[in-house]
mmCIF file as Biopython writes it, N, C-alpha, C and O atoms, coordinates in Angstrom:
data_model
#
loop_
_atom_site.group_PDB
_atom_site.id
_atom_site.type_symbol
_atom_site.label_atom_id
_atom_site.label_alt_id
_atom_site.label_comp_id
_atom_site.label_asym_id
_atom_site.label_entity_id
_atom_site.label_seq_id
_atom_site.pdbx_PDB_ins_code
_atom_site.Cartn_x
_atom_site.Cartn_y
_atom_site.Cartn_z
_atom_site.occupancy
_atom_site.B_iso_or_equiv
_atom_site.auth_seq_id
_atom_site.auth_asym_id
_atom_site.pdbx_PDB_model_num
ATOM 1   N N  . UNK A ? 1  ? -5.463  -7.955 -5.125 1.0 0.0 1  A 1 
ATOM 2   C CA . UNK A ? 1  ? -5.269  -6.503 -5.245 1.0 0.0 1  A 1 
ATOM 3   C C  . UNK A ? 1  ? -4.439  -5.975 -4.073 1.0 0.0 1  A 1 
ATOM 4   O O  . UNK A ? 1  ? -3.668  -5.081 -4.422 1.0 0.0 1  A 1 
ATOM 5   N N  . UNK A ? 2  ? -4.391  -6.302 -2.732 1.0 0.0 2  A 1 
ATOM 6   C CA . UNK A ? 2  ? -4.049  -6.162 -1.712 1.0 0.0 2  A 1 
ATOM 7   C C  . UNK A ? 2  ? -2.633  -6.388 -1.475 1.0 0.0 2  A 1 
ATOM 8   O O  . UNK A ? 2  ? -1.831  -5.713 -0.830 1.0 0.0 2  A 1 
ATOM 9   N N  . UNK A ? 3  ? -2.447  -7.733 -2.281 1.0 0.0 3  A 1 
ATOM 10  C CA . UNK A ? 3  ? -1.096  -8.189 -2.361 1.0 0.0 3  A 1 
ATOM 11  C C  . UNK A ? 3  ? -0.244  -7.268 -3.195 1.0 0.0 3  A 1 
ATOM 12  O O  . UNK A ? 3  ? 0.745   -6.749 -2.677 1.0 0.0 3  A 1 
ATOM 13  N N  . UNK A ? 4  ? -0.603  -6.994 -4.630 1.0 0.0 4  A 1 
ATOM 14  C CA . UNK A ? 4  ? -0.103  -6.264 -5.302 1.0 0.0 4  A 1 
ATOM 15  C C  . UNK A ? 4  ? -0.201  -4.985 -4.779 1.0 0.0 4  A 1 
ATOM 16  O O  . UNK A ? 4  ? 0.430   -4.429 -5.678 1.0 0.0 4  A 1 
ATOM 17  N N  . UNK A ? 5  ? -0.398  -4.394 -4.285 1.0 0.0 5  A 1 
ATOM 18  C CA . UNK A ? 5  ? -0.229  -3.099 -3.519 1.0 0.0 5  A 1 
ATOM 19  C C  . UNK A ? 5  ? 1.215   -3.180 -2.957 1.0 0.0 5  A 1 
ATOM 20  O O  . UNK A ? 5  ? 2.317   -2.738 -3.281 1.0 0.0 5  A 1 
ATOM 21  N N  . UNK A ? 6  ? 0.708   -3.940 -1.974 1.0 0.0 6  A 1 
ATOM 22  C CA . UNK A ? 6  ? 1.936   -4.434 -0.362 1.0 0.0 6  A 1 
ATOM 23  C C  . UNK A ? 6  ? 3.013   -4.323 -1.362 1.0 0.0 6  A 1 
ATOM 24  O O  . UNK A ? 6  ? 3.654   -3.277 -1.261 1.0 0.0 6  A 1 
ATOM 25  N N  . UNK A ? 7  ? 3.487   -5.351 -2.570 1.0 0.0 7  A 1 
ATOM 26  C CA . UNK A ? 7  ? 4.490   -5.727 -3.103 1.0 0.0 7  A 1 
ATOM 27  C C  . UNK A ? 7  ? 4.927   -3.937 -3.694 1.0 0.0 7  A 1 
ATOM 28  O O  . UNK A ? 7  ? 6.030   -3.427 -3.496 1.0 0.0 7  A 1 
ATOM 29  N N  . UNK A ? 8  ? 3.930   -3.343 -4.317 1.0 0.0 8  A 1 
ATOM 30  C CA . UNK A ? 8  ? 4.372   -2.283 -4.888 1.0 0.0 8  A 1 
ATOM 31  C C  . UNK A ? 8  ? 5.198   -0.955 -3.245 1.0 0.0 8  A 1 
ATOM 32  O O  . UNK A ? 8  ? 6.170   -0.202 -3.190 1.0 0.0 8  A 1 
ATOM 33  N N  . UNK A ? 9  ? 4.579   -1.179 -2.689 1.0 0.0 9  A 1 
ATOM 34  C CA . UNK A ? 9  ? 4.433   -0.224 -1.552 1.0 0.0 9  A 1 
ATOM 35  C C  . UNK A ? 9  ? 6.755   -0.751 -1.211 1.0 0.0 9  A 1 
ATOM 36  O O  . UNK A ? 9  ? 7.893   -0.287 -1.279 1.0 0.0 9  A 1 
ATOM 37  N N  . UNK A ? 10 ? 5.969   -1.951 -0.879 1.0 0.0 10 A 1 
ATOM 38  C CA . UNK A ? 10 ? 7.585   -2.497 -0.447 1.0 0.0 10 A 1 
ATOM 39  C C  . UNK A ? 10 ? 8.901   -2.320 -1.185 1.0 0.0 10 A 1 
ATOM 40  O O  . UNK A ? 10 ? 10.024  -2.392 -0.687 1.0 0.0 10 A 1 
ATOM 41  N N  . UNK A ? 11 ? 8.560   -2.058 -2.556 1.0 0.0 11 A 1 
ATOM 42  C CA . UNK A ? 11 ? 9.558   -1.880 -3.600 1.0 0.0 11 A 1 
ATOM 43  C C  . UNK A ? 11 ? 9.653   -0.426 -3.929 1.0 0.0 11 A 1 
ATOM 44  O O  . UNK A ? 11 ? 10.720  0.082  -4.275 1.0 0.0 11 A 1 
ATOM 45  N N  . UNK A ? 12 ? 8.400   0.325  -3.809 1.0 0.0 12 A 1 
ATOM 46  C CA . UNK A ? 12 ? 8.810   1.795  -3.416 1.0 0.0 12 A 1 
ATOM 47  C C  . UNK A ? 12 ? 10.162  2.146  -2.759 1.0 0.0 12 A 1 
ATOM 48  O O  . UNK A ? 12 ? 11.199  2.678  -3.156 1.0 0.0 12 A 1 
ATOM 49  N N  . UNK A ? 13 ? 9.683   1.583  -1.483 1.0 0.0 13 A 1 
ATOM 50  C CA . UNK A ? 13 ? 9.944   1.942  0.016  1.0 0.0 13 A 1 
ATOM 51  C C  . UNK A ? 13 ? 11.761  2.186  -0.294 1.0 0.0 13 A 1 
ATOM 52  O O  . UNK A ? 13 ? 12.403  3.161  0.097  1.0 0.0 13 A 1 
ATOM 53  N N  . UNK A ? 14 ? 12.319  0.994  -1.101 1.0 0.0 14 A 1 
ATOM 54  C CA . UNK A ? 14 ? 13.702  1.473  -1.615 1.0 0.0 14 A 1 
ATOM 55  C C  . UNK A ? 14 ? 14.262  2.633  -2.396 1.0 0.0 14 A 1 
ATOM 56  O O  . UNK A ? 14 ? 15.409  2.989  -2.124 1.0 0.0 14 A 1 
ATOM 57  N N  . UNK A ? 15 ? 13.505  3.345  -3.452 1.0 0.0 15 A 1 
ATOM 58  C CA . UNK A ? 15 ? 14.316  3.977  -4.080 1.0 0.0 15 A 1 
ATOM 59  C C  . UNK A ? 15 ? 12.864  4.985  -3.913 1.0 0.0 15 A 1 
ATOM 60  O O  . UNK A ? 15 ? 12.969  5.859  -4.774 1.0 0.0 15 A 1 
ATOM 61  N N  . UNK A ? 16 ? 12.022  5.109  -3.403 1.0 0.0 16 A 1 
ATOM 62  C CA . UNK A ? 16 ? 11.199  6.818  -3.208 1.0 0.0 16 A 1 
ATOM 63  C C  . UNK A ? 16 ? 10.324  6.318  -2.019 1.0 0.0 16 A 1 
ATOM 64  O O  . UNK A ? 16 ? 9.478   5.442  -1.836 1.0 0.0 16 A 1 
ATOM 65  N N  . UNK A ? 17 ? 10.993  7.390  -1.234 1.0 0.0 17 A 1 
ATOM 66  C CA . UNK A ? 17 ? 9.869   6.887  0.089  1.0 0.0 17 A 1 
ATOM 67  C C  . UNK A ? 17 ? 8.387   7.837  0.257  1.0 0.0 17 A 1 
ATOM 68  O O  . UNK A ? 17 ? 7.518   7.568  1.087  1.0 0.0 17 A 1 
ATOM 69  N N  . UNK A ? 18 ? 8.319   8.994  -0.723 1.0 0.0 18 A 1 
ATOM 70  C CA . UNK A ? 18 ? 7.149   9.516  -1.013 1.0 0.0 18 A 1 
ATOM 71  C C  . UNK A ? 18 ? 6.132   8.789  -1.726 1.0 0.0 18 A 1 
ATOM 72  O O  . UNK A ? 18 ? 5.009   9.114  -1.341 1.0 0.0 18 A 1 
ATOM 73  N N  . UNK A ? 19 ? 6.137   7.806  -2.749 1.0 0.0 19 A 1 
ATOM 74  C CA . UNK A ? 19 ? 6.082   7.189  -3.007 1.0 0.0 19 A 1 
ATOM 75  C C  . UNK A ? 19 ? 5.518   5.708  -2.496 1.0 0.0 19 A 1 
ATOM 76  O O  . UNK A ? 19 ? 4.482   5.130  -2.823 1.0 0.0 19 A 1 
ATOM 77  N N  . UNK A ? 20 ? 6.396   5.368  -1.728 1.0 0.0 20 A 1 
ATOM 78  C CA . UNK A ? 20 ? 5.999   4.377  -1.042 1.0 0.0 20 A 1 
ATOM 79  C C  . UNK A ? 20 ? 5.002   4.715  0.331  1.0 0.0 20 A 1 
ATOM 80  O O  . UNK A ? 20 ? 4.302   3.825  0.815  1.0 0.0 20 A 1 
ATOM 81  N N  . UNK A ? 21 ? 5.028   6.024  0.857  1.0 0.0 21 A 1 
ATOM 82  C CA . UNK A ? 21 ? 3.805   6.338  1.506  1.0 0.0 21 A 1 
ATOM 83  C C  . UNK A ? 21 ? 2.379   6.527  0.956  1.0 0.0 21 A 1 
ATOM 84  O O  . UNK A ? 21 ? 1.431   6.623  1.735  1.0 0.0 21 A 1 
ATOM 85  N N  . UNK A ? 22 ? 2.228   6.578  -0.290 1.0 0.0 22 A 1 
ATOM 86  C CA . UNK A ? 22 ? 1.459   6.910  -0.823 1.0 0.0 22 A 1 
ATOM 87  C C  . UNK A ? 22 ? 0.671   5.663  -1.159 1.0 0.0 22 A 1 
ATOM 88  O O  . UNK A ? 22 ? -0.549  5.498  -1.120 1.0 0.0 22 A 1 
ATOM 89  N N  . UNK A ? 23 ? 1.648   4.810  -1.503 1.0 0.0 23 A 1 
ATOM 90  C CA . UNK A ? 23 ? 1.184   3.144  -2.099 1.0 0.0 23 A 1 
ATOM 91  C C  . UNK A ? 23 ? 0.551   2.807  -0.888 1.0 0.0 23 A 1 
ATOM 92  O O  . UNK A ? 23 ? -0.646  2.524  -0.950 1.0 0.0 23 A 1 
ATOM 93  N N  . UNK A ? 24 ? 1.332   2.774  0.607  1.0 0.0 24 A 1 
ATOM 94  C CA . UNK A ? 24 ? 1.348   2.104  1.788  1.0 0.0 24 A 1 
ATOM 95  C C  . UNK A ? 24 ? -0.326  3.102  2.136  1.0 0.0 24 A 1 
ATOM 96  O O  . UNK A ? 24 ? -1.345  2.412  2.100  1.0 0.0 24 A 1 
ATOM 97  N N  . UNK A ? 25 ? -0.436  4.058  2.329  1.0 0.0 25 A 1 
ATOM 98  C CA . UNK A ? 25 ? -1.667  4.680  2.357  1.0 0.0 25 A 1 
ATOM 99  C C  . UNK A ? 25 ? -2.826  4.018  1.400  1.0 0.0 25 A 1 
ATOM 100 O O  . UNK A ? 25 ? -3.737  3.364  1.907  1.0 0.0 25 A 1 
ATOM 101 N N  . UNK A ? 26 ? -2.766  4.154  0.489  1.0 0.0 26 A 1 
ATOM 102 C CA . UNK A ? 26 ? -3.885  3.248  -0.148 1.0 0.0 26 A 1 
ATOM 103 C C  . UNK A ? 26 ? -3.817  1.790  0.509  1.0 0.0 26 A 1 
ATOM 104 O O  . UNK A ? 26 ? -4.659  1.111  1.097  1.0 0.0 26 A 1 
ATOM 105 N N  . UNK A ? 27 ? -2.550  1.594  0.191  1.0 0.0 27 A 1 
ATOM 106 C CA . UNK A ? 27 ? -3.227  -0.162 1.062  1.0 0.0 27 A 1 
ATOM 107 C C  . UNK A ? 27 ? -3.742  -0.452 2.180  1.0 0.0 27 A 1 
ATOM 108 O O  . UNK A ? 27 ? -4.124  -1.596 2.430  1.0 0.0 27 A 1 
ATOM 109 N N  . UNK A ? 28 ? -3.836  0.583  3.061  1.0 0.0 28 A 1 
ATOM 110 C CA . UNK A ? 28 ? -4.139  0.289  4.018  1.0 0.0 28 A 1 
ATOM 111 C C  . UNK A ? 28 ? -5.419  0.620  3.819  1.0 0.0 28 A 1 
ATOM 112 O O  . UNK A ? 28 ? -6.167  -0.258 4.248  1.0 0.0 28 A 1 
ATOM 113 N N  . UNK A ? 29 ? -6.158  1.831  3.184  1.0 0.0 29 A 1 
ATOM 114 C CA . UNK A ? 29 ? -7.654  2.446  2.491  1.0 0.0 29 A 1 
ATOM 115 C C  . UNK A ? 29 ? -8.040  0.583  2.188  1.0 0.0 29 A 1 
ATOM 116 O O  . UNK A ? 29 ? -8.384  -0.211 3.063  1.0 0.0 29 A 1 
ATOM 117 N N  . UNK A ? 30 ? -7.914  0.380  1.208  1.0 0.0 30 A 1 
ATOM 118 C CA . UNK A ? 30 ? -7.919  -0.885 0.856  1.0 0.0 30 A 1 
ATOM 119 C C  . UNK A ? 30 ? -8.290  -1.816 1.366  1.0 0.0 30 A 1 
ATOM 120 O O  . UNK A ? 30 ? -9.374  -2.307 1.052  1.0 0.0 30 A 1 
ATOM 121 N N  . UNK A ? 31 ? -7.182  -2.559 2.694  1.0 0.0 31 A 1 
ATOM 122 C CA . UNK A ? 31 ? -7.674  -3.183 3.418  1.0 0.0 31 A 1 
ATOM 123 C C  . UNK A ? 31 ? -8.352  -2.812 4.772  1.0 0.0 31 A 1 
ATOM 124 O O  . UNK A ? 31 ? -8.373  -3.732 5.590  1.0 0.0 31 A 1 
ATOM 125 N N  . UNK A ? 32 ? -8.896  -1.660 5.145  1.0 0.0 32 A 1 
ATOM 126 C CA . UNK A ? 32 ? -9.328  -1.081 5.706  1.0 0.0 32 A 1 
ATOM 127 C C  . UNK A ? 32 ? -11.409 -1.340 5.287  1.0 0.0 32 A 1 
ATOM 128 O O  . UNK A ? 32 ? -12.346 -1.561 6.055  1.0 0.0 32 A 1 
ATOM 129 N N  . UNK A ? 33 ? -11.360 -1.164 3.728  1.0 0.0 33 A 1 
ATOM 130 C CA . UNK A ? 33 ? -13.011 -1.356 3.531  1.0 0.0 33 A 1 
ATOM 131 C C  . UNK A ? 33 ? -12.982 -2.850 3.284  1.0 0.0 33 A 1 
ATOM 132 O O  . UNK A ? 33 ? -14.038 -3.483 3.315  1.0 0.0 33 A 1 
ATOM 133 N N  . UNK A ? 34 ? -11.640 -3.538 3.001  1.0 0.0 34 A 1 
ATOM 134 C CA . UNK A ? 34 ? -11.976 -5.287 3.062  1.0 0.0 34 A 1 
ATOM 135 C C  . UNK A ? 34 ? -12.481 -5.118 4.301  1.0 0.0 34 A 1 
ATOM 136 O O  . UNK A ? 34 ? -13.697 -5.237 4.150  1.0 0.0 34 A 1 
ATOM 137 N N  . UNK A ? 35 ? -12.296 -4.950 5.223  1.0 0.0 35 A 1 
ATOM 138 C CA . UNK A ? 35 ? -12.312 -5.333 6.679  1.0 0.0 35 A 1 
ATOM 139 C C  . UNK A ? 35 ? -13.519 -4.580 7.217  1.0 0.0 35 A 1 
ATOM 140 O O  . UNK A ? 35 ? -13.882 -4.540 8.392  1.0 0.0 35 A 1 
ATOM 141 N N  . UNK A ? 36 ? -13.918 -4.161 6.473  1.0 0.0 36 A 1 
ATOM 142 C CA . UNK A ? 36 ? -15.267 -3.344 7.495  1.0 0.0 36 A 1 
ATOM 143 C C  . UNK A ? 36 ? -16.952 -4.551 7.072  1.0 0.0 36 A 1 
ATOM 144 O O  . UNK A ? 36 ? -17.303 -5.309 6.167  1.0 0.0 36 A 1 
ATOM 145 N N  . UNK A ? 37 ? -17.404 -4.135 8.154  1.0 0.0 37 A 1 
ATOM 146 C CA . UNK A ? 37 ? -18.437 -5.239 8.467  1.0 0.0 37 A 1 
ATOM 147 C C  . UNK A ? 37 ? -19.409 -4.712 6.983  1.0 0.0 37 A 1 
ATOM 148 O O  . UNK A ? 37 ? -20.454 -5.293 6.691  1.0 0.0 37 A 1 
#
């Protein structure tokens, strides 16, 4: 799920960068509760 984010976020990032903040924000939500104890 994490991966597919990143990939979406990264392919944003070219043609809408609103967009790609938005993806890049969740992924980080994302791996943010992977990572919590």
């Amino acid at each position: 799920m994490e991966t597919q984010l990143l990939l979406i976020a990264v392919n944003g990032k070219s043609h809408d960068i609103r967009i790609h903040k938005t993806y890049e924000a969740t992924f980080i939500n994302q791996l943010t509760n992977f990572l919590k104890p």
